[in-house]
C-alpha positions as a Markdown table, in Angstrom:
| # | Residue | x | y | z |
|---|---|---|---|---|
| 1 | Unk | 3.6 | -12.3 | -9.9 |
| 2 | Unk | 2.1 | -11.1 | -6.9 |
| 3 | Unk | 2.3 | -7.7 | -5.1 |
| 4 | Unk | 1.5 | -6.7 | -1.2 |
| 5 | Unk | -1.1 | -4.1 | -0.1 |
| 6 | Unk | 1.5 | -2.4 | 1.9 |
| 7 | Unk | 4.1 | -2.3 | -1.2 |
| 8 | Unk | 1.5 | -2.2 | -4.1 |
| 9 | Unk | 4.0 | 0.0 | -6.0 |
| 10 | Unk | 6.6 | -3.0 | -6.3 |
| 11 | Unk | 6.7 | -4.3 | -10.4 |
| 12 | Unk | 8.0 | -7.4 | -12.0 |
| 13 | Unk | 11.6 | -7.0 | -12.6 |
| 14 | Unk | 14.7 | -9.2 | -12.4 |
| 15 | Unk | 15.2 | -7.6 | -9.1 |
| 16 | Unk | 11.7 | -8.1 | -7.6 |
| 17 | Unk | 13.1 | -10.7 | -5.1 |
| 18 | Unk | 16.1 | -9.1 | -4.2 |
| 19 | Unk | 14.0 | -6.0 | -3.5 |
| 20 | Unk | 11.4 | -8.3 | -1.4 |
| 21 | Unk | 13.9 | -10.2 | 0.4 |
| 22 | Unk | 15.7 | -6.9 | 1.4 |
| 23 | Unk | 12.2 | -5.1 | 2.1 |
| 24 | Unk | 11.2 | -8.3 | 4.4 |
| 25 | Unk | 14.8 | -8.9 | 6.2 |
| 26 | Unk | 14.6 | -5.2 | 7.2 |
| 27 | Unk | 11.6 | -4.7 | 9.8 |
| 28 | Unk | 11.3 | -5.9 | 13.1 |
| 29 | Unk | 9.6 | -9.3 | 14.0 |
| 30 | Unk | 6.3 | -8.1 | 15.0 |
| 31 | Unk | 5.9 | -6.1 | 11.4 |
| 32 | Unk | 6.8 | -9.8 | 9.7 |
| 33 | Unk | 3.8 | -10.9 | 11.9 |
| 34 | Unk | 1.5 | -8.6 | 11.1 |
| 35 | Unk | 2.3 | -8.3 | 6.9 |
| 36 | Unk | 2.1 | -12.6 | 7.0 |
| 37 | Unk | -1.6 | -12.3 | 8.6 |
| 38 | Unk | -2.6 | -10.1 | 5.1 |
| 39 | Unk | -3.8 | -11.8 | 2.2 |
| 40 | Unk | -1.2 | -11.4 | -0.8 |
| 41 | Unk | -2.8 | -9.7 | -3.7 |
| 42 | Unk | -2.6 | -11.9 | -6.8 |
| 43 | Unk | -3.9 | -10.4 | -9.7 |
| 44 | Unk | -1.9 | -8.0 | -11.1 |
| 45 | Unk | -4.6 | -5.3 | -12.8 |
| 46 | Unk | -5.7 | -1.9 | -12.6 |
| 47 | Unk | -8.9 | 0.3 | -13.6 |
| 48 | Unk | -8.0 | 0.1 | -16.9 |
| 49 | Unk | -7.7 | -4.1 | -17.3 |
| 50 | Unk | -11.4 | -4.3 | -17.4 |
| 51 | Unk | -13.0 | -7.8 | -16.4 |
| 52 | Unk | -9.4 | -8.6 | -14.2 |
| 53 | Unk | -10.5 | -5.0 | -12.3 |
| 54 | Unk | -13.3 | -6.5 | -10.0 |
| 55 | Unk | -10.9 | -9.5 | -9.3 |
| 56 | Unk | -8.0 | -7.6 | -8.1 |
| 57 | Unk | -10.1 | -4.9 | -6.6 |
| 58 | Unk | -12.1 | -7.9 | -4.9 |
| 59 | Unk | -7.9 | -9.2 | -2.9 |
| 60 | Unk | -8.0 | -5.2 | -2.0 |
| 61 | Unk | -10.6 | -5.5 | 0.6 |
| 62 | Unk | -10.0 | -8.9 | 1.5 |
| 63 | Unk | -6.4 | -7.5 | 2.2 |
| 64 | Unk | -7.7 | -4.6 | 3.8 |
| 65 | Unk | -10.4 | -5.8 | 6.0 |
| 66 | Unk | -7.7 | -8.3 | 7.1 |
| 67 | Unk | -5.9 | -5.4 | 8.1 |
| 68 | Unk | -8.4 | -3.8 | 9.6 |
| 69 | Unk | -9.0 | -6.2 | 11.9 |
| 70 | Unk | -5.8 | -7.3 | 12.8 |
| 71 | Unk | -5.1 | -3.8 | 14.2 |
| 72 | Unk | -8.4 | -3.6 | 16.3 |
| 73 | Unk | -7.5 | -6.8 | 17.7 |
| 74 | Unk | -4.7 | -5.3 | 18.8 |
| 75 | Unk | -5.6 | -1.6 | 20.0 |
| 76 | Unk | -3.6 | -0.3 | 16.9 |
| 77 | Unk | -6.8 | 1.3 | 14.9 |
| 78 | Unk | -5.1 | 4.3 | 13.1 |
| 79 | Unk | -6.9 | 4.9 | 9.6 |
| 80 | Unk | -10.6 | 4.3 | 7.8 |
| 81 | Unk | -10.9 | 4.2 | 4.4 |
| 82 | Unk | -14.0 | 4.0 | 1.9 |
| 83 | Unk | -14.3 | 3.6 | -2.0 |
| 84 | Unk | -16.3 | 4.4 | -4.7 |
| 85 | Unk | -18.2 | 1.8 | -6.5 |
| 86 | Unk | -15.3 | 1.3 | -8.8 |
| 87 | Unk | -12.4 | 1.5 | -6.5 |
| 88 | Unk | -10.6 | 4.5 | -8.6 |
| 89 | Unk | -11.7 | 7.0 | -5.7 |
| 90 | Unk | -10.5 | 6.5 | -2.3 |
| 91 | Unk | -11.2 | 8.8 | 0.8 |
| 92 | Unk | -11.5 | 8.7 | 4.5 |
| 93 | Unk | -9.3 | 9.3 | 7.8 |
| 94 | Unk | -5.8 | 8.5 | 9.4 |
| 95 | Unk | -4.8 | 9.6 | 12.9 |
| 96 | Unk | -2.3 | 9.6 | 15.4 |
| 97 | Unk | -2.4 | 10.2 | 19.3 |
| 98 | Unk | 0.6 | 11.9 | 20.3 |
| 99 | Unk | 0.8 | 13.4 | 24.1 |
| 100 | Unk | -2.7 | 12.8 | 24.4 |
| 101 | Unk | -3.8 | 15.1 | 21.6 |
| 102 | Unk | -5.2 | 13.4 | 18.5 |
| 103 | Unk | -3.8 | 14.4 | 15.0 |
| 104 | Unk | -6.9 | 13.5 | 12.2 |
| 105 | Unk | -6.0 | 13.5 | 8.8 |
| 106 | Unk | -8.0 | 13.7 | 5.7 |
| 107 | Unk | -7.1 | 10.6 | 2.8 |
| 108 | Unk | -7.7 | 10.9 | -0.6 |
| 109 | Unk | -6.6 | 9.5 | -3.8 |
| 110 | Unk | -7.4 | 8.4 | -7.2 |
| 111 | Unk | -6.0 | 4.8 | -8.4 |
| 112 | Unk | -5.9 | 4.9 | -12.2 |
C-alpha cells in the first residue's frame, strides 16, 4: 500500500483503486503532470509506529520539497510550511493573489 501527499487521507480498502482510478481520471492533464513529478509515499506509519516514523516522515519532505520546487519552476509558489523536529507540528503560510491584492493565510496542524 502506498498513499499520495496530496490524498494522504486515502486507506487500504477493497475500493482503494477504484477510488484512485476515479480520483486520477477526474483532473485535468496538467494536474496528472504535476501529481506524477511527486514522489509516492510508501511507508504507511504515523507518530505513533515508532522506528517506521522517521521513514515515512523522511518520503514527506522528499514529497514535499519535490513539490516545492516543481511550483517555483513554474511561477506557481502558493504555500511554506515548516515542522517540528518530530513532524507532529506543522505551521507556516498559504496565499493567494487575487485582483492584485494578496490573501496570506496562517497553516497549522498537528499530525497524530
Amino acid at each position: 500500500f502506498y498513499s499520495h501527499p496530496l490524498i494522504p487521507w486515502l486507506v487500504p480498502g477493497p475500493y482503494t483503486s477504484v477510488l484512485l482510478h476515479l480520483i486520477f481520471n477526474m483532473v485535468d492533464e496538467a494536474t496528472k503532470k504535476t501529481l506524477a513529478a511527486i514522489p509516492l509515499l510508501r511507508t504507511n506509519a504515523g507518530p505513533r509506529d515508532g522506528a517506521t516514523w522517521p521513514t515515512r516522515l523522511k518520503e514527506e519532505y522528499l514529497s514535499l520539497i519535490k513539490y516545492v520546487s516543481t511550483n517555483k519552476e513554474a511561477d506557481n509558489d502558493w504555500f511554506k510550511l515548516e515542522s517540528n523536529k518530530g513532524g507532529t507540528r506543522w505551521f507556516g503560510k498559504c496565499w493567494y493573489v487575487h485582483n492584485l491584492l494578496k490573501y496570506e493565510f496562517d497553516v497549522e496542524f498537528d499530525v497524530s
